[in-house]
N, CA, C and O of each residue as an XYZ file, in Angstrom:
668
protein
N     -14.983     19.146      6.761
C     -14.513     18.542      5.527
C     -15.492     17.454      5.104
O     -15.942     16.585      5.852
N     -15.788     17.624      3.702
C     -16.730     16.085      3.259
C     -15.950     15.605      2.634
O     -15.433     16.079      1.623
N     -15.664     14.236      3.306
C     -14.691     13.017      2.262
C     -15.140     13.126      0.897
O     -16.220     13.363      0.355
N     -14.012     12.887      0.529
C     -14.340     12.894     -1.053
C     -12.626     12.166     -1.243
O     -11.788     11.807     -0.415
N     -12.650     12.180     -2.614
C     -11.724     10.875     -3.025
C     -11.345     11.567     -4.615
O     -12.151     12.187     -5.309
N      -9.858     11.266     -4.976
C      -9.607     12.164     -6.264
C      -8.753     11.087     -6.671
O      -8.126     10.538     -5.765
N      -8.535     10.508     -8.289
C      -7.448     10.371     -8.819
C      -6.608     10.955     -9.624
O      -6.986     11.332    -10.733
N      -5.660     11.081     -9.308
C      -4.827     11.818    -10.809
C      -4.202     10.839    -11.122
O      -3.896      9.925    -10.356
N      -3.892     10.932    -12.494
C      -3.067     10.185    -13.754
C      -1.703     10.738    -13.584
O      -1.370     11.880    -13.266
N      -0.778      9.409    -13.937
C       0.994     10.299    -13.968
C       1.230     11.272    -14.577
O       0.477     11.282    -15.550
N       2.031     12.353    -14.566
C       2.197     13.426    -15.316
C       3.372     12.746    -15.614
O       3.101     12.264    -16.714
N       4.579     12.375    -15.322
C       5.402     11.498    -16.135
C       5.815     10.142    -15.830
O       5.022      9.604    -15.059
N       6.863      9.354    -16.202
C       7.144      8.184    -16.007
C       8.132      7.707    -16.508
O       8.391      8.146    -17.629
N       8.939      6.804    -16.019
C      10.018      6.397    -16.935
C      10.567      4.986    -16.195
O       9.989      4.760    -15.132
N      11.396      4.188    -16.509
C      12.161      3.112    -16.159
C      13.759      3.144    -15.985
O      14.206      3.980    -16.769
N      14.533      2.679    -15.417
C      16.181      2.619    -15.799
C      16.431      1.073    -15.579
O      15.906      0.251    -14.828
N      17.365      1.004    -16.455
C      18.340      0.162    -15.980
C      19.703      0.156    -15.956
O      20.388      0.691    -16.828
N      20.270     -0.602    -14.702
C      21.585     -1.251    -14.275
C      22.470     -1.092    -15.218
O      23.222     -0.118    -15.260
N      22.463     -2.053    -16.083
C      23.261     -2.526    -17.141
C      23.518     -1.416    -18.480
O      24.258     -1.843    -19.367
N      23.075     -0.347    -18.616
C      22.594      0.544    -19.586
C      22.685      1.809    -18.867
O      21.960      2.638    -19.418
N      23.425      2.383    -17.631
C      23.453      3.580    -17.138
C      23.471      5.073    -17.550
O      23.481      6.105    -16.879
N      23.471      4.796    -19.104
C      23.131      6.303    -19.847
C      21.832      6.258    -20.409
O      21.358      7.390    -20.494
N      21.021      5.287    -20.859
C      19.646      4.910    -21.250
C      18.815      5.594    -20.723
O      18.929      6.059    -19.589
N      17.654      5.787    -21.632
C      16.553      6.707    -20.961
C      15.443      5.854    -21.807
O      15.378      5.698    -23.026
N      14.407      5.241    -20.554
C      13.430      4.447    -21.413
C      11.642      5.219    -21.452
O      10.666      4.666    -21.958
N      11.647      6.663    -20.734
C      10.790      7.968    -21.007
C       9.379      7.498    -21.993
O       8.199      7.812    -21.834
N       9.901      6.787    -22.858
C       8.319      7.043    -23.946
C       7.929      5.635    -24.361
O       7.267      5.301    -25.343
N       8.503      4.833    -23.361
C       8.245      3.487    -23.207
C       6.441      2.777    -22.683
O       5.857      3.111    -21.653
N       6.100      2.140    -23.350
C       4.723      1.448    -23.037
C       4.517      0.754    -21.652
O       3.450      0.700    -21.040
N       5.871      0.166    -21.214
C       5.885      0.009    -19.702
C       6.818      0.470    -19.058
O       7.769      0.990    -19.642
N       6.761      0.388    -17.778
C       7.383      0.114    -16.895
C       8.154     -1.060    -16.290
O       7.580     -1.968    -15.689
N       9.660     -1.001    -16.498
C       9.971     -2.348    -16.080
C      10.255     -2.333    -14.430
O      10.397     -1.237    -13.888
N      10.344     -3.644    -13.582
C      10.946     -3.389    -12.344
C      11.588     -4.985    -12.896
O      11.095     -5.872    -13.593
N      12.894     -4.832    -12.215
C      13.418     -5.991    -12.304
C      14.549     -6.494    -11.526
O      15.329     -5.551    -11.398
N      14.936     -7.381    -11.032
C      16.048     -8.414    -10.052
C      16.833     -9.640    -10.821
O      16.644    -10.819    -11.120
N      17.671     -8.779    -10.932
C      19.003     -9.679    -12.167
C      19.874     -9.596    -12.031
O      20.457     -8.763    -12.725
N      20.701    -10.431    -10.981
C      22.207    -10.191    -11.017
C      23.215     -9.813    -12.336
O      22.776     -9.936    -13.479
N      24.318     -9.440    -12.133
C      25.565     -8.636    -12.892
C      24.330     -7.660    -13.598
O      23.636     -8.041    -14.542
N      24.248     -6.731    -13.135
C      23.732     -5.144    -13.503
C      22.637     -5.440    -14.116
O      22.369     -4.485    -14.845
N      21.616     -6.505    -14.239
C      20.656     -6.800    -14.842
C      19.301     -5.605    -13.698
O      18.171     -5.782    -14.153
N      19.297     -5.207    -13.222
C      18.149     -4.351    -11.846
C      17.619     -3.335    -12.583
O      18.395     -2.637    -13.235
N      15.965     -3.027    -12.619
C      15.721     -2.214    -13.595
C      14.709     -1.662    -12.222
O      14.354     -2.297    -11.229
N      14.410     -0.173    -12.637
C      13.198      0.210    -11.137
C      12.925      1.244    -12.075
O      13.573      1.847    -12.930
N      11.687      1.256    -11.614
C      10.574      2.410    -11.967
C      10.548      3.657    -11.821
O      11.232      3.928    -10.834
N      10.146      4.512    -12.253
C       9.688      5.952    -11.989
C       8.409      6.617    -12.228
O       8.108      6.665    -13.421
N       7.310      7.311    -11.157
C       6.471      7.560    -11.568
C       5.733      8.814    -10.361
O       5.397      8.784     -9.177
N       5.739      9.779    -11.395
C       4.839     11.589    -10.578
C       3.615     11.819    -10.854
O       3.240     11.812    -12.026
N       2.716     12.081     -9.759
C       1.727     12.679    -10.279
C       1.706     14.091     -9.948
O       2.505     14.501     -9.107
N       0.683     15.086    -10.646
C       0.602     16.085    -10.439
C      -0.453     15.908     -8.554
O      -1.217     14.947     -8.461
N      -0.376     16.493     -7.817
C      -1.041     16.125     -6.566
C      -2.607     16.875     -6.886
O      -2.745     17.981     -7.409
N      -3.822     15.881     -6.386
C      -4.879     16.982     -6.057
C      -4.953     17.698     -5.407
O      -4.262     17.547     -4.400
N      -5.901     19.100     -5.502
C      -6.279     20.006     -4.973
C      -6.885     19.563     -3.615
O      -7.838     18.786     -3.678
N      -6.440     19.969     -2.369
C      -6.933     19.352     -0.957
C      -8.356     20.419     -0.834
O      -8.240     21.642     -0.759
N      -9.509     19.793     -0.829
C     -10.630     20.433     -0.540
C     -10.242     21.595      1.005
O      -9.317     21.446      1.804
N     -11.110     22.490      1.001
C     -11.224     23.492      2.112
C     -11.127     22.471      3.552
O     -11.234     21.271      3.299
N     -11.039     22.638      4.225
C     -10.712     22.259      5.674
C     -10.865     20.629      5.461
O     -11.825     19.959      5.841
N      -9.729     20.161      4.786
C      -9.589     19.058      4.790
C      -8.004     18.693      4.469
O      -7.168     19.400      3.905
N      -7.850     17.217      5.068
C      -6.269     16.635      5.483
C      -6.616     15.156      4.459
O      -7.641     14.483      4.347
N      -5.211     15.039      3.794
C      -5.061     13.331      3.218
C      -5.227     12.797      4.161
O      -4.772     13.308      5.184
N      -6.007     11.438      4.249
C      -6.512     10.485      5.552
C      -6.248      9.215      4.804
O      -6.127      8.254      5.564
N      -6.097      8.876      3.258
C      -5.214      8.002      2.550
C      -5.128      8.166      1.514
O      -5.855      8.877      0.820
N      -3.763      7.226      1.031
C      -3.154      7.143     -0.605
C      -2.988      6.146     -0.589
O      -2.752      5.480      0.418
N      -3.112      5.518     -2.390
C      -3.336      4.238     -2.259
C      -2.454      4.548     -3.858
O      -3.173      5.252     -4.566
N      -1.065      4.181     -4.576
C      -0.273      3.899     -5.174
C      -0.996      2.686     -6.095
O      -1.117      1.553     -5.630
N      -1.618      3.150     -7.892
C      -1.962      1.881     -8.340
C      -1.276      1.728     -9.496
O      -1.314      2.637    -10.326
N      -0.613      0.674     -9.714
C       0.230     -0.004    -11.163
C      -0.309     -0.966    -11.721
O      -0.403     -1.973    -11.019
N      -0.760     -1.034    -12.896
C      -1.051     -2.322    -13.399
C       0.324     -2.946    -14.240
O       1.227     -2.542    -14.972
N      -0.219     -4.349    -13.542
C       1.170     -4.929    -13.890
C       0.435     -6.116    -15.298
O      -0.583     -6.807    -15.260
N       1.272     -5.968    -16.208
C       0.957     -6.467    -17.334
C       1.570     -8.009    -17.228
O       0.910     -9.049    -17.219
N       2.986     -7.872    -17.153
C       3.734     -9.228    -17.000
C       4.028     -9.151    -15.772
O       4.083     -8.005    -15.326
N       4.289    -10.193    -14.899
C       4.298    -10.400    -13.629
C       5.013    -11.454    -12.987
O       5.430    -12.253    -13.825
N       5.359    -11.804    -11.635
C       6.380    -12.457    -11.279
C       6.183    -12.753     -9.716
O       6.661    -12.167     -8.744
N       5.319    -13.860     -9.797
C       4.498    -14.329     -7.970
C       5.802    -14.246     -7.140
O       6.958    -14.314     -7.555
N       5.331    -14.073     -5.803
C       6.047    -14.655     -5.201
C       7.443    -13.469     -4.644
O       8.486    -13.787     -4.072
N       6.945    -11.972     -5.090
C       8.247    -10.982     -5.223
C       7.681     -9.622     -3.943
O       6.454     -9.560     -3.869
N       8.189     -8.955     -3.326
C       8.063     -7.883     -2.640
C       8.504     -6.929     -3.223
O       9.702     -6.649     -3.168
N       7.559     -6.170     -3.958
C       7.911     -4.367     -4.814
C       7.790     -3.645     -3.624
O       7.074     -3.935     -2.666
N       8.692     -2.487     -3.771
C       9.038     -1.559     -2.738
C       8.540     -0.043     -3.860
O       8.670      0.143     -5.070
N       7.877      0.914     -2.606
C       7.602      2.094     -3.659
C       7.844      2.960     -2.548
O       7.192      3.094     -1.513
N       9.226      3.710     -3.056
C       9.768      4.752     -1.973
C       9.775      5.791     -2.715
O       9.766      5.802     -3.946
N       9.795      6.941     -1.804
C       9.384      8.505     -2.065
C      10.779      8.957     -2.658
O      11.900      9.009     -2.152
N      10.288      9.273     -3.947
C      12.006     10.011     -4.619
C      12.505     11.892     -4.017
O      11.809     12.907     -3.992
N      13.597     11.730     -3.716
C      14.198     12.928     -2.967
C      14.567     13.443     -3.940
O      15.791     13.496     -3.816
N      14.293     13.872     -4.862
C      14.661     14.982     -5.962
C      14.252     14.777     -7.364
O      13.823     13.679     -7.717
N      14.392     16.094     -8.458
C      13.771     16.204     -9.794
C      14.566     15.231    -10.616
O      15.666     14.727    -10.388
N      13.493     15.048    -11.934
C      13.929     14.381    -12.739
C      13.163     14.319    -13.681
O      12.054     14.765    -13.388
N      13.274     13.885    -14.918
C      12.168     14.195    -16.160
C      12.200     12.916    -16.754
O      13.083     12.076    -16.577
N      10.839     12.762    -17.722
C      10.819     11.698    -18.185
C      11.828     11.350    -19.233
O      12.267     10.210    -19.384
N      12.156     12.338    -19.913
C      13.128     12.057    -21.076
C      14.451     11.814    -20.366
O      15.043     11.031    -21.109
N      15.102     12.033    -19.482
C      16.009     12.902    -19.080
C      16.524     11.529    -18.310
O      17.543     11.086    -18.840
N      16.065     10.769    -17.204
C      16.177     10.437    -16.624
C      16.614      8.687    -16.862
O      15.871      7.820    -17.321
N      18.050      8.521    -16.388
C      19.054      7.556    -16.356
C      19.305      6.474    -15.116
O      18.900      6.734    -13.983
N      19.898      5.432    -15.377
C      20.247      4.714    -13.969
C      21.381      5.623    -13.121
O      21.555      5.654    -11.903
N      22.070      6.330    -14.147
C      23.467      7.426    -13.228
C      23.209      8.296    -12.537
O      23.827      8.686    -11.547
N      21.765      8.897    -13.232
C      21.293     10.169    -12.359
C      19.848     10.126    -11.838
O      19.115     11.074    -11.556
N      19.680      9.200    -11.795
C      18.008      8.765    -10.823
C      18.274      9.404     -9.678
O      19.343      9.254     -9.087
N      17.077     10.372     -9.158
C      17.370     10.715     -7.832
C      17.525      9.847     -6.528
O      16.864      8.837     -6.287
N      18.376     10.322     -5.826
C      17.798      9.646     -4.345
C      16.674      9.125     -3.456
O      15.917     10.086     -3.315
N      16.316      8.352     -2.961
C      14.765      8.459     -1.786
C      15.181      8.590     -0.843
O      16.325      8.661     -0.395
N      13.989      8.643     -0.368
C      13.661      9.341      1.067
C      12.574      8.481      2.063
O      11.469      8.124      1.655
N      12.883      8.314      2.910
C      11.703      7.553      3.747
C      11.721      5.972      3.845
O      12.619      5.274      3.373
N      10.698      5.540      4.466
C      10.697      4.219      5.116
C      10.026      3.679      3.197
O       9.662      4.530      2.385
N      10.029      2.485      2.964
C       9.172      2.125      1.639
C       8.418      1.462      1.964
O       8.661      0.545      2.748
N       6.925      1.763      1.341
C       5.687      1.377      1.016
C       5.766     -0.058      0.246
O       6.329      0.018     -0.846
N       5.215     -1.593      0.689
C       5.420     -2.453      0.648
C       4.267     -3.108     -0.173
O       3.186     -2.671      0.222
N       4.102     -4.293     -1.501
C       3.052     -4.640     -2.067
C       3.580     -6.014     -2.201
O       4.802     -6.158     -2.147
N       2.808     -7.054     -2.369
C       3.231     -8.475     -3.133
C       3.090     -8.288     -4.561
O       2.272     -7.557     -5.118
N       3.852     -8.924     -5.025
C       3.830     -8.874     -6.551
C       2.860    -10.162     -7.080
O       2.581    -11.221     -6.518
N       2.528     -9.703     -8.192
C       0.969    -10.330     -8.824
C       1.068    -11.863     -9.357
O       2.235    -12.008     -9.723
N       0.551    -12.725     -9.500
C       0.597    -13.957     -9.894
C      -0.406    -13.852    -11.217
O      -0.880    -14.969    -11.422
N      -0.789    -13.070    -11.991
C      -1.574    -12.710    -13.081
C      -1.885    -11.216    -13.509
O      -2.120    -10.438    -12.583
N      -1.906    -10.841    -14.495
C      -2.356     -9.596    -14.666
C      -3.216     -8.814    -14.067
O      -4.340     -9.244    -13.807
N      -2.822     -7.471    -13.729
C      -4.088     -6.861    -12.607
C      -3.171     -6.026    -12.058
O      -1.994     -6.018    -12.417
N      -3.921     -4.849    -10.649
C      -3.179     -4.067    -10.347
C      -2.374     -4.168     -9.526
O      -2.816     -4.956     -8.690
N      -0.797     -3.604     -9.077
C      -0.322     -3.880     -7.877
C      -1.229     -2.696     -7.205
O      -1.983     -1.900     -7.764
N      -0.876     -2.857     -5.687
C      -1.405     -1.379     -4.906
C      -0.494     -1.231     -3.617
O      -0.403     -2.095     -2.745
N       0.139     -0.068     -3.620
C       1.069      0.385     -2.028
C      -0.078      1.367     -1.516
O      -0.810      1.975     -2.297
N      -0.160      1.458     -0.195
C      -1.048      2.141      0.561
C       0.650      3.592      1.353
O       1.412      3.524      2.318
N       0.413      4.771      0.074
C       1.485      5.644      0.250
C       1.236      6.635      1.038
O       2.090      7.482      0.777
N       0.490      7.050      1.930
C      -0.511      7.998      2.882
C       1.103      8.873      3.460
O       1.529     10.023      3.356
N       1.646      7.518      4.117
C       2.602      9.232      4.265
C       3.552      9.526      3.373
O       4.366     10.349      3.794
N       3.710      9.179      2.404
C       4.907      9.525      1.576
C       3.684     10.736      0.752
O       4.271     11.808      0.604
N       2.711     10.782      0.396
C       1.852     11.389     -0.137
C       2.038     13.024      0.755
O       2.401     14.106      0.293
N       1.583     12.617      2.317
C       1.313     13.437      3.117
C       2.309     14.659      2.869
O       2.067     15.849      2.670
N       3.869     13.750      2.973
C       4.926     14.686      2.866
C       5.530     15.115      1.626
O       6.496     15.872      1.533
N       4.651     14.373      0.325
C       4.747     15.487     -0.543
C       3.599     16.837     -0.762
O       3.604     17.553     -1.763
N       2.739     16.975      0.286
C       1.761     17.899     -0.270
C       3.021     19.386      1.119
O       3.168     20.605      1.028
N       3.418     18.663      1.842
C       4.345     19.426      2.982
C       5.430     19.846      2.492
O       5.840     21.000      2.617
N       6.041     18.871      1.841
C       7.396     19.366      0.812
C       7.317     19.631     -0.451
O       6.657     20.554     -0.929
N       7.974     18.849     -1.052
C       8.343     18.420     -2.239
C       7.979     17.723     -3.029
O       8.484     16.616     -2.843
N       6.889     17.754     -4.467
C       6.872     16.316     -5.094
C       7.416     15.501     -6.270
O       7.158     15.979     -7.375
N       8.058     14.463     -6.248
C       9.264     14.276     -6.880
C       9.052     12.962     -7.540
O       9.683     12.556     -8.516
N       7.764     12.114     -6.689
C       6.867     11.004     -7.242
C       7.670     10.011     -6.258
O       8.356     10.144     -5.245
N       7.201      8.866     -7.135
C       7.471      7.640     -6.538
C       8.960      6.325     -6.902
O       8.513      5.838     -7.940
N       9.788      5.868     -6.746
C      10.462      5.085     -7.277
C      10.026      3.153     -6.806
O      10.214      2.600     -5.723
N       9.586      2.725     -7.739
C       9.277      1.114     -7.664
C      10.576      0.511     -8.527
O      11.082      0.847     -9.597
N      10.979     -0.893     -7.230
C      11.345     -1.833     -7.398
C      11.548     -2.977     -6.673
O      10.982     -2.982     -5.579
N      12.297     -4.115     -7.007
C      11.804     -5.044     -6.666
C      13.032     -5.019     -4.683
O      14.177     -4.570     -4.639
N      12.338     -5.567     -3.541
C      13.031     -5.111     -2.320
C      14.217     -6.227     -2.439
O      15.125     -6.028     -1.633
N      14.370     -7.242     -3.197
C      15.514     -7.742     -3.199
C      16.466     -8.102     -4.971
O      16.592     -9.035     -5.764
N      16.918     -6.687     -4.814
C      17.781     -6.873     -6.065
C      18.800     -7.549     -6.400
O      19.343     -7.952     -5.371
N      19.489     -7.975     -7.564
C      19.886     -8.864     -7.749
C      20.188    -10.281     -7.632
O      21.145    -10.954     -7.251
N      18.677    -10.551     -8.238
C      18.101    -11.610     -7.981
C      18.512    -12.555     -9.522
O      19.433    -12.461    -10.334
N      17.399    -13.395     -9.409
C      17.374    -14.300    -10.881
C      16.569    -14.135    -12.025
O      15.975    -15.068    -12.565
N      16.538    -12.924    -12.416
C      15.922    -12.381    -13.311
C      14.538    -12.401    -13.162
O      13.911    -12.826    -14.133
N      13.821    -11.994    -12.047
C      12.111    -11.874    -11.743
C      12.062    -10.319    -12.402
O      12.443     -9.380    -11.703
N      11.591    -10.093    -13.739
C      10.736     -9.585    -14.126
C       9.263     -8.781    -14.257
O       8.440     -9.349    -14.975
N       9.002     -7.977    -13.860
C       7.609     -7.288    -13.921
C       7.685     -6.274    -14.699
O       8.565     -5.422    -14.572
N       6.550     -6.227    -15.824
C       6.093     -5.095    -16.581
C       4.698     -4.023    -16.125
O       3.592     -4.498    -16.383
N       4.725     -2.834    -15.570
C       3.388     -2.149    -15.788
C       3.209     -1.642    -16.896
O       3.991     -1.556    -17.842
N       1.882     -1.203    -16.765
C       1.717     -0.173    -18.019
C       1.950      1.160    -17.736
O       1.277      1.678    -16.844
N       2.941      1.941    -18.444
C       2.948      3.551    -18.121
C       1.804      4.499    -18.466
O       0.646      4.108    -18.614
N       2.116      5.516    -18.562
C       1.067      6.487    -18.915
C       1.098      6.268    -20.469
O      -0.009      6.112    -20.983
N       2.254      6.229    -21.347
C       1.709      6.050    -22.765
C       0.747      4.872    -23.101
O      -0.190      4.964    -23.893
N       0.970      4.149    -22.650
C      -0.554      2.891    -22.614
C      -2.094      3.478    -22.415
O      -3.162      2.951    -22.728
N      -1.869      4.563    -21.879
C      -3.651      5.292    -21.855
C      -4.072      4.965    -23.171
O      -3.409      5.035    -24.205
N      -5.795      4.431    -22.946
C      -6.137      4.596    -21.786
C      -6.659      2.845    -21.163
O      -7.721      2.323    -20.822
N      -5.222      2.416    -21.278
C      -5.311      0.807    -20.514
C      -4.448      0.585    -19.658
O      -3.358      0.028    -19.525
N      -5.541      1.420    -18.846
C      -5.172      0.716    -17.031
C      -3.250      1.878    -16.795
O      -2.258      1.331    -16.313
N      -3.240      3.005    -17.144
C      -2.190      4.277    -17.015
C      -2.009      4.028    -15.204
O      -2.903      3.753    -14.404
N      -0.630      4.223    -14.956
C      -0.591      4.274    -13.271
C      -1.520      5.739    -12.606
O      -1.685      6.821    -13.171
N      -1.991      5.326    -11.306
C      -3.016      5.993    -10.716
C      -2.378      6.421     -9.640
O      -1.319      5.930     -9.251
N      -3.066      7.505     -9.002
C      -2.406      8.064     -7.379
C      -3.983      8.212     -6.842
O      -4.679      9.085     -7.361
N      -4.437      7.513     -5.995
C      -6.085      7.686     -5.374
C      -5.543      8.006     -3.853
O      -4.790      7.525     -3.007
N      -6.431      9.149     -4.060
C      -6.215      9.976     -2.326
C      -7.497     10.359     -1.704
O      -8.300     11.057     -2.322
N      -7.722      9.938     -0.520
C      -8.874     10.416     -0.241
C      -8.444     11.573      1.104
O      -7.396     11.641      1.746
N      -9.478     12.254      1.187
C      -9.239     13.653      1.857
C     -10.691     13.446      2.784
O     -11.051     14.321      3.572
C-alpha cells in the first residue's frame, strides 16, 4: 500500500433542536451545537460519502474537520457515530437516529477556525458496516446557553465540513 490521504466533502448535513422537535434545519448555512437548559440543546448532523480504499490498503486515520464560525471556549464537543439513516431535509430532534460507540472528543474553539475529532475507528467501522455519518454536540447538555456555529456544506466553498482519511 502507498499512503496516500483523501478528503471528501459532506454529502449531507443538518442541525436539530430540543425545543422545536418537528423542525428540520437541512438547508441551513450552519450548523448549530448547543447547551441550554429547558429544551434549549441543539446537535449536529453530518455524512460523508466514504473514499475509495486504495488496493491493499487499511484506514490508519480519520481526522473529523468543522469549522466553527461562532464559538464558545472552554466546552467539550462530542462526535459520535450515528446508528441509522436519515436525510438532510427529513431529519428532526424526534427522529434523529441513535449512536453507536464510545465518542470522539475535541475542545471547543476560543476564535474562529477548525474544530478536529481524530474518528479512525468510528470511520473504520463505517467502511465494515454501515455509513450513517457523524452526530456533534456539546458532552454536557443542558447547560447555559454555550453556543457554537459551523459552517455546513451550503457555505461552500468557505471552509464546508471535511472527513480526511489517510490509508
Amino acid at each position: 500500500c502507498v499512503t496516500s490521504t483523501a478528503t471528501a466533502g459532506a454529502d449531507r448535513d443538518s442541525w436539530v433542536l430540543q425545543s422545536s422537535t418537528g423542525s428540520n434545519f437541512g438547508t441551513d448555512s450552519v450548523l448549530k451545537v448547543n447547551s441550554k437548559s429547558g429544551s434549549g440543546n441543539s446537535r449536529a448532523l453530518v455524512r460523508f460519502g466514504l473514499p475509495a480504499v486504495p488496493a491493499g490498503c487499511q484506514v490508519t486515520s480519520a481526522k473529523l474537520r468543522l469549522y466553527a464560525g461562532s464559538y464558545q471556549s472552554g466546552r467539550t464537543l462530542q462526535a459520535l457515530r450515528l446508528n441509522g439513516a436519515w436525510t438532510e431535509t427529513a431529519v428532526t430532534w424526534a427522529n434523529q437516529p441513535a449512536t453507536t460507540g464510545t465518542a470522539a472528543t475535541a475542545p471547543s474553539r476560543s476564535s474562529a477556525g477548525h474544530v478536529e475529532w481524530t474518528v479512525t475507528g468510528q470511520v473504520q467501522s463505517m467502511y465494515s458496516g454501515a455509513n450513517h455519518g457523524f452526530l456533534i454536540r456539546d458532552s454536557t447538555e443542558n447547560g447555559g446557553g454555550f453556543e457554537q456555529s459551523f459552517h455546513s456544506r451550503e457555505k461552500a466553498p468557505d471552509n464546508p465540513p471535511q472527513l480526511v482519511v489517510t490509508f
